[in-house]
C-alpha positions as CSV (number, residue, x, y, z in Angstrom):
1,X,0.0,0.0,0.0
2,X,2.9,2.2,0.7
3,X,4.6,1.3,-2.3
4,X,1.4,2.7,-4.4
5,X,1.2,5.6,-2.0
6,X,4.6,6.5,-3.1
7,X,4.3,5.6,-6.7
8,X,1.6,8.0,-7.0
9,X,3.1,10.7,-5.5
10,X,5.8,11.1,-7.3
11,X,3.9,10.3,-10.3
12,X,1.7,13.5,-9.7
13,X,4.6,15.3,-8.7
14,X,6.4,14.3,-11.9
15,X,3.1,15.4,-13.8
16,X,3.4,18.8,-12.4
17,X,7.4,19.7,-12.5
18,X,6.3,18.6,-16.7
19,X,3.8,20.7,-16.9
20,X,5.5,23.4,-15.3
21,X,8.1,23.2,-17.6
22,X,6.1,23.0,-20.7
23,X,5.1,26.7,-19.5
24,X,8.0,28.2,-19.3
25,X,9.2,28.5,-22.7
26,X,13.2,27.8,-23.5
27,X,15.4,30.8,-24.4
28,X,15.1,30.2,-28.3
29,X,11.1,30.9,-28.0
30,X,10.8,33.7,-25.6
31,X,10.3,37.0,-27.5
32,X,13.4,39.1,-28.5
33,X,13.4,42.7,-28.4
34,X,15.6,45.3,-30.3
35,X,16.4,49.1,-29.5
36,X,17.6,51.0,-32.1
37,X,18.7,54.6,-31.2
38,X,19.1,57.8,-33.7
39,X,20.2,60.8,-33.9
40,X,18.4,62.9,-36.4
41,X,20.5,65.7,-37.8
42,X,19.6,69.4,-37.5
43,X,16.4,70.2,-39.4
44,X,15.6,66.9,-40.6
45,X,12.9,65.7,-37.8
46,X,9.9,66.1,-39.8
47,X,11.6,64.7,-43.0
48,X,13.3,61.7,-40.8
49,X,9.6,60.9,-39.3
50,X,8.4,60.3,-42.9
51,X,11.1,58.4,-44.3
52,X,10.1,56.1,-40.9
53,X,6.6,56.2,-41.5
54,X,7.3,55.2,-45.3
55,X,9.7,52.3,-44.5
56,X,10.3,51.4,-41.3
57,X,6.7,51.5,-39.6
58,X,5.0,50.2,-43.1
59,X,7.8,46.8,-42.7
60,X,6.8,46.1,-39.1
61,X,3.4,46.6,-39.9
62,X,3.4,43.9,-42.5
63,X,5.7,41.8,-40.6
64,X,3.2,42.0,-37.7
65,X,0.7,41.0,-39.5
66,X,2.6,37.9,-41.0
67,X,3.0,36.7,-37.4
68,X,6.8,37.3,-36.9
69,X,6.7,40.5,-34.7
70,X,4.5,40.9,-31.6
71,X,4.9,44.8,-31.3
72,X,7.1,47.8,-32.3
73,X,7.0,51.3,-31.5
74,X,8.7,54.3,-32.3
75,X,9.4,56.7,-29.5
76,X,11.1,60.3,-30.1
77,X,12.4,63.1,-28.4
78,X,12.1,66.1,-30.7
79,X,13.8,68.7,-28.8
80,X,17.0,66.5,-29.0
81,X,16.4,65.2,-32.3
82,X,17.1,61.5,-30.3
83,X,14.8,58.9,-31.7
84,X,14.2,55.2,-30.6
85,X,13.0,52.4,-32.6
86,X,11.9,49.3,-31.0
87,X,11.0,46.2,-32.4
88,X,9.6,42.6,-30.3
89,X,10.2,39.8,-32.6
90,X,8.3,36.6,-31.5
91,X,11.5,34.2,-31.0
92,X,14.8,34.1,-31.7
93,X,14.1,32.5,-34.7
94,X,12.0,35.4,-36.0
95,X,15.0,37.9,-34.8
96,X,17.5,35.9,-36.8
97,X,15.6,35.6,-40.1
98,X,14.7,39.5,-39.9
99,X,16.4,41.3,-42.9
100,X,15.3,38.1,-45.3
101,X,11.9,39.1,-44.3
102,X,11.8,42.7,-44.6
103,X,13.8,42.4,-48.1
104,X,10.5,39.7,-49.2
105,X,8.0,42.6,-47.1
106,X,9.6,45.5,-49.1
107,X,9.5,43.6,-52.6
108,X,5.7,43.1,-51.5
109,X,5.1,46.7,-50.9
110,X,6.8,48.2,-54.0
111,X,5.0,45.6,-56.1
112,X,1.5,46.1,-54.3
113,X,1.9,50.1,-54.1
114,X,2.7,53.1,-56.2
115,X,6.1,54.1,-55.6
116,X,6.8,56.6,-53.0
117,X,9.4,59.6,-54.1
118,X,11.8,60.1,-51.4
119,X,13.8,63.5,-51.6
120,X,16.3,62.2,-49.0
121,X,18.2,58.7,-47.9
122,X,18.1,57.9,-44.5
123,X,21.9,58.9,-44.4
124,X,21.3,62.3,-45.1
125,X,18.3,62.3,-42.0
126,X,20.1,61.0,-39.4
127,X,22.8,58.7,-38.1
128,X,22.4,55.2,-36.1
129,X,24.3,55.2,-33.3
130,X,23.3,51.6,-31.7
131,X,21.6,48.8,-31.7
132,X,21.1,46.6,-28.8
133,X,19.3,43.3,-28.6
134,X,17.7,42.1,-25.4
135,X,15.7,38.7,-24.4
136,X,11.9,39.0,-22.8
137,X,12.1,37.3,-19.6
138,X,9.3,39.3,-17.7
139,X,7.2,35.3,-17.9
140,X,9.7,34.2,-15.5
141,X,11.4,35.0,-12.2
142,X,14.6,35.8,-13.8
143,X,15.2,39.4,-14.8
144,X,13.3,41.5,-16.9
145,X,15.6,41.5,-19.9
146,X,19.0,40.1,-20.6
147,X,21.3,41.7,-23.1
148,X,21.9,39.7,-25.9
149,X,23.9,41.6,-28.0
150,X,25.3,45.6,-28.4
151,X,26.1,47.2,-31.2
152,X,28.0,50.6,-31.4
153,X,28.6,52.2,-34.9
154,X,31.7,54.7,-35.6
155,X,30.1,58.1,-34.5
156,X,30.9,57.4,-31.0
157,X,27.8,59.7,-30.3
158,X,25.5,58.1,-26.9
159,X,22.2,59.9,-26.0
């Protein structure tokens, strides 16, 4: 009797430390976020706000329809000309296979829109000054996000 006492408890307990960890997804399928910060060069806001809307925001739309992004957002602070772009890919996965998507979302776009004149590339609006990539672990008890990857570009410039 003890023996099936025993043998059931640590059945049920084996039922729940597997289901526990089917909940808590592996590092590979927790959601990935990017930050990408700009500097917008004197007098350019307005244009560098409309090149976004045109390319950047009209990509992560369509991507977030497809499924591979969860949100993005585009946060800026026009006194200092300092813009933010952040992106939450769904997984890992979907972070890695990014720029083969937006290159397929962008051939989508000009194909299924008229073409839109620029006066300006994005060089001549502003400069990127980093990109960093951080993991979502706000499901978990570990901390909020861990730092995956940093990238600093020649300019040197931080906000």
């Amino acid at each position: 009797m003890q023996r099936r006492l025993f043998a059931a408890t640590v059945l049920v307990l084996l039922l729940f430390a597997g289901a526990g960890k089917a909940q808590s997804p592996s590092h590979d399928e927790k959601p990935v976020w990017t930050m990408e910060f700009i500097k917008v060069k004197p007098g350019m806001f307005g244009p560098t706000l409309g090149f976004l809307d045109d390319d950047w925001m009209r990509v992560r739309a369509e991507a977030k329809h497809q499924g591979a992004f969860l949100n993005f957002h585009r946060i800026a602070e026009q006194s200092d000309g300092n813009i933010v772009l952040l992106t939450e890919y769904k997984s890992q996965a979907a972070y890695d296979s990014r720029e083969k998507l937006f290159e397929s979302i962008r051939r989508q776009l000009s194909e299924t829109t008229s073409a839109v004149i620029r006066p300006h590339k994005a060089e001549e609006l502003y400069d990127t000054v980093g990109t960093r990539v951080f993991q979502d672990f706000s499901q978990t008890d570990d901390a909020r996000f861990r730092l995956l990857q940093s990238n600093r570009f020649s300019t040197g410039r931080v906000f």
